[in-house]
C-alpha positions as CSV (number, residue, x, y, z in Angstrom):
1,X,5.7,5.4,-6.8
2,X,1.9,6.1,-6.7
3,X,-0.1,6.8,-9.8
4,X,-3.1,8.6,-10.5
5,X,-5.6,6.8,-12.4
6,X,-8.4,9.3,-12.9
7,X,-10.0,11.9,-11.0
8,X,-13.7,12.7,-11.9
9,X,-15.3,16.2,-10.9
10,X,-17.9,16.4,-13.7
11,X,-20.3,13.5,-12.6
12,X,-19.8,13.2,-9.1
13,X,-16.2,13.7,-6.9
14,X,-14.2,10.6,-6.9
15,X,-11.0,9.7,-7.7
16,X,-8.4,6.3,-8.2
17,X,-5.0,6.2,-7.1
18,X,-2.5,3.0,-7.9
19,X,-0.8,2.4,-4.6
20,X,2.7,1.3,-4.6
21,X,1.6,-2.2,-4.0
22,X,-0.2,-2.2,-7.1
23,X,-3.8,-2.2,-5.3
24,X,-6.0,0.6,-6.1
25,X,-7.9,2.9,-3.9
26,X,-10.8,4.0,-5.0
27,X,-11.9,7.8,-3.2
28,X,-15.5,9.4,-3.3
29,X,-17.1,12.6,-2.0
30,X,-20.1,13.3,-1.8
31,X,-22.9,15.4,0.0
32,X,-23.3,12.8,2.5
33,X,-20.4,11.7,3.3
34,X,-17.0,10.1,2.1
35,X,-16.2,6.6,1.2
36,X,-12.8,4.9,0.6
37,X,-12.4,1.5,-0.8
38,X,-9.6,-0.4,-2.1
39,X,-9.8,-3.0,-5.1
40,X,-7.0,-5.3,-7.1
41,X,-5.7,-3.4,-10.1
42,X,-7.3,-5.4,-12.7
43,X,-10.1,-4.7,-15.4
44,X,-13.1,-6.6,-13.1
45,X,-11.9,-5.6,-10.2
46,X,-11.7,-1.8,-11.5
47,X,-15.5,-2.5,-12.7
48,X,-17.0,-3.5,-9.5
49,X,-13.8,-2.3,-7.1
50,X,-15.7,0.5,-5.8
51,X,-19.1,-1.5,-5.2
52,X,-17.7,-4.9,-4.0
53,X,-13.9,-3.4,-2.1
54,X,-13.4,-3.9,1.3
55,X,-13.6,-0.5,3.1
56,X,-10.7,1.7,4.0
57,X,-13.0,4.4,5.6
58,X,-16.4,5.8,5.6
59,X,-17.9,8.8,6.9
60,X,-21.2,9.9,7.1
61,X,-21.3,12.9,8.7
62,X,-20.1,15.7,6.2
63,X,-19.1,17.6,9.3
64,X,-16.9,15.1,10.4
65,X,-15.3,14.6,7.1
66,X,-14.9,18.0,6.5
67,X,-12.5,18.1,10.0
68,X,-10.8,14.8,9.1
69,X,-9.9,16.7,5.6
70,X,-8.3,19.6,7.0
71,X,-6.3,17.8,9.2
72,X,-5.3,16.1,6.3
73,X,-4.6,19.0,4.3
74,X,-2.3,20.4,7.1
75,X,-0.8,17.1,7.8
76,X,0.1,15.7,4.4
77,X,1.8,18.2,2.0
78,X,0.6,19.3,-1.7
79,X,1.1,16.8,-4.4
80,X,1.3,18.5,-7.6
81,X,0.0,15.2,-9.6
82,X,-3.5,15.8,-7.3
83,X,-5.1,18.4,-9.4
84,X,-8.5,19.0,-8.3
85,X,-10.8,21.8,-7.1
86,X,-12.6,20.0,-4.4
87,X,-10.8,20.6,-1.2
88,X,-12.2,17.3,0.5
89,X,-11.4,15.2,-2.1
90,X,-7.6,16.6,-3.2
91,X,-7.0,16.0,0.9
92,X,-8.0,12.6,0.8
93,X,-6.5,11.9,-2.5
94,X,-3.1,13.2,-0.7
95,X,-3.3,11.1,2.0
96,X,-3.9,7.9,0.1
97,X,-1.0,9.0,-2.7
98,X,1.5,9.2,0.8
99,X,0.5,5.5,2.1
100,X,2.1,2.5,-0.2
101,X,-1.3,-0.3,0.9
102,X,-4.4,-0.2,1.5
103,X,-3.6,-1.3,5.0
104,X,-1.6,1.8,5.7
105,X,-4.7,4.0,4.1
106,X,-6.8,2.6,6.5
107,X,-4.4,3.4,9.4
108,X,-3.8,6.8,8.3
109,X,-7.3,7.5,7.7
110,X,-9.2,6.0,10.9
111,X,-6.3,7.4,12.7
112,X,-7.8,9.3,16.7
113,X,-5.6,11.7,16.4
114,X,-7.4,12.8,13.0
115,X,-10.6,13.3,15.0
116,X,-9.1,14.7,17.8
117,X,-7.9,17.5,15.2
């Protein structure tokens, strides 16, 4: 089962989330844009993870992520773990708590279907 590592809404929006295969995906929000990478669940890894991580998915256009969040939020449902105020950043948290790799985070995120939406 997933685990939620932290979720920071004080300095910033971001979050990390231990996948079931022990990776960890790191999520950020931000005004311009959203940024998903993943990292090996290990003290240097979780230092530079979110600078030096391959990425899952980034989006630039705020407009864009806002629409790829809601089809989040009405594909995946609530997890009551994800307790956050930001609405863009609890819908992406949800998605990556569903997938079990980084791999499938990647899918489910760059997914057609999402943009379509």
């Amino acid at each position: 089962m997933p685990r939620l590592l932290y979720i920071n809404e004080k300095f910033g929006h971001d979050a990390t989330i231990i996948l079931e295969s022990g990776d960890a995906c790191w999520i950020s929000v931000g005004k311009k844009g959203v940024l998903v990478r993943s990292h090996k669940h290990n003290f240097w890894a979780g230092l530079l993870g979110g600078v030096f991580g391959p990425k899952l998915y980034q989006e630039r256009n705020i407009y864009q992520a806002l629409s790829v969040a809601q089809a989040l939020a009405s594909t995946f449902p609530p997890v009551p773990q994800i307790r956050c105020r930001d609405m863009m950043l609890r819908a992406f948290c949800t998605a990556a708590w569903q997938c079990s790799s980084p791999e499938r985070v990647k899918a489910v995120l760059n997914d057609p279907e999402l943009l379509a939406a």
